[in-house]
C-alpha positions in Angstrom: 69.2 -204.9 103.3 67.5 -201.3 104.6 65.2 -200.0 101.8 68.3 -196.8 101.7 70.9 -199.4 100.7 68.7 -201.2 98.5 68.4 -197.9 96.2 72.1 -197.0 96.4 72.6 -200.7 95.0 70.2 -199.8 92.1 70.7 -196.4 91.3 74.5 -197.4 90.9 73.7 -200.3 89.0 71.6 -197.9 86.4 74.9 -195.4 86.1 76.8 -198.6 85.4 74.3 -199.5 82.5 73.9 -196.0 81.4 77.6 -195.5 80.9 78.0 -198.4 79.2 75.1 -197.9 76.7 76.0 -194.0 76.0 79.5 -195.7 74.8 77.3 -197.4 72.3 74.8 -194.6 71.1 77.8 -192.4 70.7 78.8 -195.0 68.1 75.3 -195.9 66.2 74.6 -193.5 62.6 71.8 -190.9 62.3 69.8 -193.9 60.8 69.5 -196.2 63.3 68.7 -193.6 65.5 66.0 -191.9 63.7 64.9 -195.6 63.4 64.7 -196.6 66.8 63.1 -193.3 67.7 60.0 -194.0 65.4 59.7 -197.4 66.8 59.4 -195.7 70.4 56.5 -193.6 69.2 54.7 -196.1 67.4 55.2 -198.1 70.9 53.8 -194.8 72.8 50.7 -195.0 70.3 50.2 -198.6 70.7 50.4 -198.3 74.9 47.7 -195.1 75.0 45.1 -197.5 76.9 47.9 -198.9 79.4 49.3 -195.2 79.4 45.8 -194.0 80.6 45.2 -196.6 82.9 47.9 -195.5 84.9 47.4 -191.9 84.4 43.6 -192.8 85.4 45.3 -194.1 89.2 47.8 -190.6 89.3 44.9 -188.5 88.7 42.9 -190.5 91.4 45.7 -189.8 93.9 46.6 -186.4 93.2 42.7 -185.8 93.8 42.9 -187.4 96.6 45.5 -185.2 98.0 44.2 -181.8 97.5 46.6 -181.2 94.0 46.2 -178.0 92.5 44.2 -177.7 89.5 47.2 -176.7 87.7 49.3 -179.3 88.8 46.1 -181.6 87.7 46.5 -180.3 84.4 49.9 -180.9 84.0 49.7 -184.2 85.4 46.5 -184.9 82.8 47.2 -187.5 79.9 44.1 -188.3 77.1 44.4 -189.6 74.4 45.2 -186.5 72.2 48.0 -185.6 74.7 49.4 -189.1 74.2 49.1 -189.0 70.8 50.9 -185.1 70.8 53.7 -186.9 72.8 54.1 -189.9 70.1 54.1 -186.7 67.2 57.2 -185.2 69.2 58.9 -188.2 69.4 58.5 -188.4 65.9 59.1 -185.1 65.4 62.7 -185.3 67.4 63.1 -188.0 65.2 63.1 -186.4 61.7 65.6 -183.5 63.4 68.9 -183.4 61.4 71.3 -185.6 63.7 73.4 -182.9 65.7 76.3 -185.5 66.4 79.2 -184.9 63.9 78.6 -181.7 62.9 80.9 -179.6 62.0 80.0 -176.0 63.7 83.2 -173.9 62.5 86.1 -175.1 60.4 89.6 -173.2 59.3 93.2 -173.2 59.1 95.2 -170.9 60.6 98.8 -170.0 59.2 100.4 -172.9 60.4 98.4 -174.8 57.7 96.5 -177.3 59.7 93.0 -177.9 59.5 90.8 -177.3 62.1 87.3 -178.6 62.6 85.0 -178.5 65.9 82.6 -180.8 66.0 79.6 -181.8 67.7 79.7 -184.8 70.3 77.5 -186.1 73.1 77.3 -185.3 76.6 77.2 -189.0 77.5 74.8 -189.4 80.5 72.2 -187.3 81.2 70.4 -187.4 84.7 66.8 -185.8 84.2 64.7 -184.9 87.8 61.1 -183.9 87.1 57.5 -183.2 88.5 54.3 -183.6 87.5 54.6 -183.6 84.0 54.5 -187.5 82.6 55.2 -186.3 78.7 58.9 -185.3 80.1 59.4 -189.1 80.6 58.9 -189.4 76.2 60.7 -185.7 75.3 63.9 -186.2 77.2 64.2 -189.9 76.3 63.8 -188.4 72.9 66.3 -185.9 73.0 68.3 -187.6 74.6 69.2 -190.6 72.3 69.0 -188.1 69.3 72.2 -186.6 70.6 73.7 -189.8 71.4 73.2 -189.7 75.1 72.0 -192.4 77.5 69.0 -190.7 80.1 68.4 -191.9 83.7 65.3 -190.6 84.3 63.6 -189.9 88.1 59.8 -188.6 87.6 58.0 -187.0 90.6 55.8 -189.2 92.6 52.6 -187.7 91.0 53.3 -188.8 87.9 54.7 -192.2 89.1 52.6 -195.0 87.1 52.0 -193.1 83.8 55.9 -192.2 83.4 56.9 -195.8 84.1 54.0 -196.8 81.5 55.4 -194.5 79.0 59.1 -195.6 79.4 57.9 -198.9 79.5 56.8 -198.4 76.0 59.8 -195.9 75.1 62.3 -198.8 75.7 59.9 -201.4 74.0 59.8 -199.0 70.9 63.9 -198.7 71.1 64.7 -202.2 71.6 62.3 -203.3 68.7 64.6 -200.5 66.8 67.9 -202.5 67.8 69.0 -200.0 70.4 70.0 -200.5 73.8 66.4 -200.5 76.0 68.9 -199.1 78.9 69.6 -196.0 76.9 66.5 -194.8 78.5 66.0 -195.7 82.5 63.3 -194.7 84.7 64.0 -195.0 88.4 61.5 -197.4 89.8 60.7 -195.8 92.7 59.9 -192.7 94.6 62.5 -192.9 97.3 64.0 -189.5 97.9 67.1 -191.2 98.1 67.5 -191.9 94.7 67.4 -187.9 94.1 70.3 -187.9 96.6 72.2 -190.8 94.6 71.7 -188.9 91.0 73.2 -185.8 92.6 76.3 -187.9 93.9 77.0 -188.7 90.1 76.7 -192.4 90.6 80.0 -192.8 90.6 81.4 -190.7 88.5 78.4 -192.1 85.5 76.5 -188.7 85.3 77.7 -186.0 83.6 74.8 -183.8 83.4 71.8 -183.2 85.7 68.9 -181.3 84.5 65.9 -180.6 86.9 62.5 -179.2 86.0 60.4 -178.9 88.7 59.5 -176.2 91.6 61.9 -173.7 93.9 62.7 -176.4 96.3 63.8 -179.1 94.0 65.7 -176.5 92.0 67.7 -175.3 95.0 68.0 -179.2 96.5 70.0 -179.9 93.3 71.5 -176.6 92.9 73.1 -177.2 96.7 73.5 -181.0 96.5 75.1 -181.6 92.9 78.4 -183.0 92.4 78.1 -182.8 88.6 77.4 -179.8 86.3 74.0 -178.6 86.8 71.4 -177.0 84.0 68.4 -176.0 85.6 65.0 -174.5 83.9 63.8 -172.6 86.9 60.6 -170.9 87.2 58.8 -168.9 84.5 57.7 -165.4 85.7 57.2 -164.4 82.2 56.1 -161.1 81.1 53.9 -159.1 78.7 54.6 -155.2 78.2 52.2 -153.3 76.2 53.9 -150.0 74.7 51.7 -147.1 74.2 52.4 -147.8 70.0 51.0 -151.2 70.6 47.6 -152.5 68.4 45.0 -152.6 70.7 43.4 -155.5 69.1 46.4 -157.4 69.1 47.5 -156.1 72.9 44.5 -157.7 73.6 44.4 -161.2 72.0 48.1 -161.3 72.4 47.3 -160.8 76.7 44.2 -163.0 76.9 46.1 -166.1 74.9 49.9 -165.3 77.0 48.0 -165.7 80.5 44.8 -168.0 79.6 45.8 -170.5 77.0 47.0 -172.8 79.9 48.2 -171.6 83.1 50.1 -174.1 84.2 53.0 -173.9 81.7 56.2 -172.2 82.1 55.8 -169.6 79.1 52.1 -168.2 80.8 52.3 -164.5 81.3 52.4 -163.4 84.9 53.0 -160.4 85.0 51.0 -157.4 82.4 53.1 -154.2 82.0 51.1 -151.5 80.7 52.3 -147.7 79.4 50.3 -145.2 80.7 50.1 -143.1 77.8 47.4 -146.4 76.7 46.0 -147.7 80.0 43.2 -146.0 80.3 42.2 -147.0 76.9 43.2 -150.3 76.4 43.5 -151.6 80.4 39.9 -151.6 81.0 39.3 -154.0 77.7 42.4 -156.2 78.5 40.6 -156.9 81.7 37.4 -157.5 80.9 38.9 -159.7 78.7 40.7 -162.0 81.0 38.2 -161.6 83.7 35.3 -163.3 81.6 38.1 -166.3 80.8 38.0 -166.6 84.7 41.4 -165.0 85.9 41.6 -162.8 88.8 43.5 -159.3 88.3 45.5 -158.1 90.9 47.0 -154.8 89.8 48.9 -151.3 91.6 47.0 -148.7 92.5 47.1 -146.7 89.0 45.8 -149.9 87.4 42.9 -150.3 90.1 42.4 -146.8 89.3 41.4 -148.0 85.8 39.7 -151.5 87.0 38.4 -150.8 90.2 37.0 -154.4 90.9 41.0 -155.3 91.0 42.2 -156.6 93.7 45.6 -154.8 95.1 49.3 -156.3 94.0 51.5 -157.0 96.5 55.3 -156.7 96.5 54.6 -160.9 96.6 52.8 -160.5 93.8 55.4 -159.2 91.3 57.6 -161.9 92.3 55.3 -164.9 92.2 54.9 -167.5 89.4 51.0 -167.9 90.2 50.6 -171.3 87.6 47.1 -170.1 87.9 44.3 -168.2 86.3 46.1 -165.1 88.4 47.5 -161.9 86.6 49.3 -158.9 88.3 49.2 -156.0 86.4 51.2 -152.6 87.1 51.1 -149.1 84.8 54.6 -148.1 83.8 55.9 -144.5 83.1 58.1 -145.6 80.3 59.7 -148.5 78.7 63.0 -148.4 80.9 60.4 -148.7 83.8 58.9 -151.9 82.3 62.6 -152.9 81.8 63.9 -152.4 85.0 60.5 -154.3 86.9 61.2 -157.5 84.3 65.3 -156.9 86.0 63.9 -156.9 89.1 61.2 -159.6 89.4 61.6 -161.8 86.1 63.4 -165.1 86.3 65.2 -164.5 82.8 62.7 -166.5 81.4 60.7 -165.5 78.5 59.3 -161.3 78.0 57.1 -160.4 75.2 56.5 -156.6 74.0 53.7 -155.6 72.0 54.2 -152.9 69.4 54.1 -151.3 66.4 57.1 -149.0 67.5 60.2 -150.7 65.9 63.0 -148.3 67.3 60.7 -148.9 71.2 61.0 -153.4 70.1 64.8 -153.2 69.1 65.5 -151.8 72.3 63.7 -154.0 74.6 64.7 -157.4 72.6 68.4 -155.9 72.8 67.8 -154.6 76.3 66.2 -157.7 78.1 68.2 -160.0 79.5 66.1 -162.9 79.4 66.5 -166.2 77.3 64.1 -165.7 75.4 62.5 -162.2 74.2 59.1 -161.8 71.8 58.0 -158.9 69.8 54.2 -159.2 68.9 54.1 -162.7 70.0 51.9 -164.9 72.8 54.6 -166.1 75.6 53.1 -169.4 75.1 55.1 -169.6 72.4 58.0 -170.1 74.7 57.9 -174.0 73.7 60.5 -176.0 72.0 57.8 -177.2 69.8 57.5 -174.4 68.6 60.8 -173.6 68.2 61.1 -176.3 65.7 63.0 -178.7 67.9 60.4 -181.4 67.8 60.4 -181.7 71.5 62.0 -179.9 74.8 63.6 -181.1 78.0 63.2 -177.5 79.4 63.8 -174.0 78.9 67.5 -172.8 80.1 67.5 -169.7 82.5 71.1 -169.8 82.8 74.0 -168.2 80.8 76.3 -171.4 80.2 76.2 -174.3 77.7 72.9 -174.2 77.1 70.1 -171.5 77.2 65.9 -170.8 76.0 64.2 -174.2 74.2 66.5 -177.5 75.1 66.9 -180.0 72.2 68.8 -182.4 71.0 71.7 -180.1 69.6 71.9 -178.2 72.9 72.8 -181.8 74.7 75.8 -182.3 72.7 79.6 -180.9 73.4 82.0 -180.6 71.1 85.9 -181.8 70.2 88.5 -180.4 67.6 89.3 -182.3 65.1 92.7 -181.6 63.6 94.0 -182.5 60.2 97.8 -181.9 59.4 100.1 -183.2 56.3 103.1 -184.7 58.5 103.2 -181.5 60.9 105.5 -180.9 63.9 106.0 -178.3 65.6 109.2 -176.5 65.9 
């Protein structure tokens, strides 16, 4: 058998299981759940020397290859990450159960009773890169909202996701659930990419892929089952002229620096000119002695004249780096329209102490999520209060911002009558 047939044989195998396993989940209580959940991060904590030895061979590869130091980072497991990925498993855990609630309920004048309710998806097909802890935080999502998760990691992160699902499904099975409500595909074969798009036969109902520009628009082109896709994050910071300038300044140094690698770093500084000149050179000196290199327009430069010059690239590229562009705006509809223009709806933060100047831009960006004297790093389901994430939403459908469990679930109507028929 070629090695392409040999993953169409298990890749549909793994929608079989998966379809047959979210039948059960959909049936199990919020207890056994939450129960089984535990048990996987107690099995994540007990596997953090076998998780690091194969994170240990990753790194050793991706060195090897020339990665870039923020895709090293992101890659990275220690033990306090590992441990951090056990706490959100944990953390999805203790979430109220989002399956069977009741979001709205009413009768109308015919008298019956009306109820929609929250159900799950059923399968979820998850594509990732890079990022290993994706391989615990969907799993965990995922069987909180009652929905089996094939899983395909990227081939930098190959050993230390299949040592953390190894564990995962330990921790569930221990817990009386279904090991098969999470799968990892166990291999790198591009194929299997191909296969998950195909639906497997009608077994996936969702795919969600987190990754870079090419594997979004793969799945975008190739999918034969809805798609929700967490595409790049060219986030923003806008400092209005009302803004502190002690806070403009912390606020800039954590939203770009804290880690560069993540979705929610700032890559873009929008400045008023009515306080450029008096807070631009500070903001920069700031960030420059954290190690990032400033690339700003020419009224910026003007300010910082060891800048280097922003190109029209440069306004539309998510650096992942220790890179800022920075460009002096007239007004606030100016930093508005060049967040229209460049941003990828991801997360924008202002800072200022102008209420009437925040309203407007939280009301006037269309983004999915929008900050008001707040570090874009906060962009983080984590923080959010969701325990965990399996991405941030760009879109406008089903689901947008912070992905948890309650924004994998559908929803039916249940109906309630007293002998009705209708005439």
């Amino acid at each position: 058998m070629s090695q392409g047939k040999a993953i169409e044989k298990i890749m549909a195998a793994m929608g079989r299981n998966a379809r047959q396993t979210a039948k059960i989940l959909a049936g199990l209580d919020a207890a056994q759940k939450t129960a089984a959940l535990h048990g996987a991060a107690d099995a994540i904590r007990a596997a953090t020397a076998e998780i690091l030895a194969a994170n240990a061979k990753d790194m050793q590869s991706a060195e090897k290859r020339g990665l870039a130091a923020s895709r090293l980072d992101r890659l990275m497991l220690d033990a306090g990450r590992i441990a951090a990925m056990a706490t959100g498993v944990d953390q999805v855990a203790d979430l109220p159960d989002p399956i069977g609630q009741v979001d709205q309920n009413w009768t109308p004048a015919n008298g019956l009773d009306i109820s929609r309710v929250r159900t799950p998806l059923g399968v979820v097909g998850m594509i990732y890169e890079s990022r290993p802890n994706v391989t615990a935080d969907a799993g965990a999502i995922c069987v909180k909202a009652g929905n089996a998760v094939i899983l395909r990691g990227g081939a930098d992160g190959f050993y230390s996701s299949m040592a953390i699902a190894k564990a995962f499904r330990s921790g569930l099975a221990a817990g009386g659930l279904p090991m098969d409500a999470v799968q990892l595909v166990p291999d790198t074969d591009r194929a299997a990419v191909g296969a998950m798009l195909s639906g497997l036969e009608g077994n996936i109902d969702l795919i969600i892929p987190r990754g870079g520009k090419s594997l979004i628009a793969r799945v975008q082109a190739e999918a034969r089952v809805p798609v929700l896709s967490h595409l790049e994050g060219l986030c923003h910071v806008y400092v209005h002229k009302d803004a502190d300038a002690d806070m403009a300044r912390a606020i800039v140094l954590n939203a770009k620096m804290r880690r560069t690698g993540v979705c929610g770093a700032a890559e873009t500084l929008l400045i008023d000119q009515a306080c450029a000149a008096e807070l631009l050179p500070a903001i920069a000196s700031d960030l420059q002695a954290a190690g990032c290199e400033l690339r700003g327009d020419e009224a910026a430069r003007a300010l910082v004249p060891d800048m280097t010059g922003a190109t029209e690239e440069d306004w539309a590229t998510e650096y992942l780096d220790a890179i800022l562009s920075i460009r002096v705006v007239d007004t606030l509809d100016a930093a508005m329209a060049h967040i229209a223009c460049y941003g990828s709806d991801h997360t924008e933060s202002i800072i200022t102490e102008n209420t009437e100047a925040a309203t407007r831009f939280l009301n006037g960006v269309d983004s999915a999520i929008v900050m008001h004297n707040a570090s874009t790093q906060y962009a983080d389901g984590g923080e959010f209060g969701f325990g965990a994430e399996i991405g941030i939403a760009t879109g406008r459908l089903h689901a947008r911002g912070p992905v948890g469990a309650a924004q994998l679930t559908s929803y039916h109507y249940v109906v309630r009558g007293h002998g009705h028929i209708r005439a």
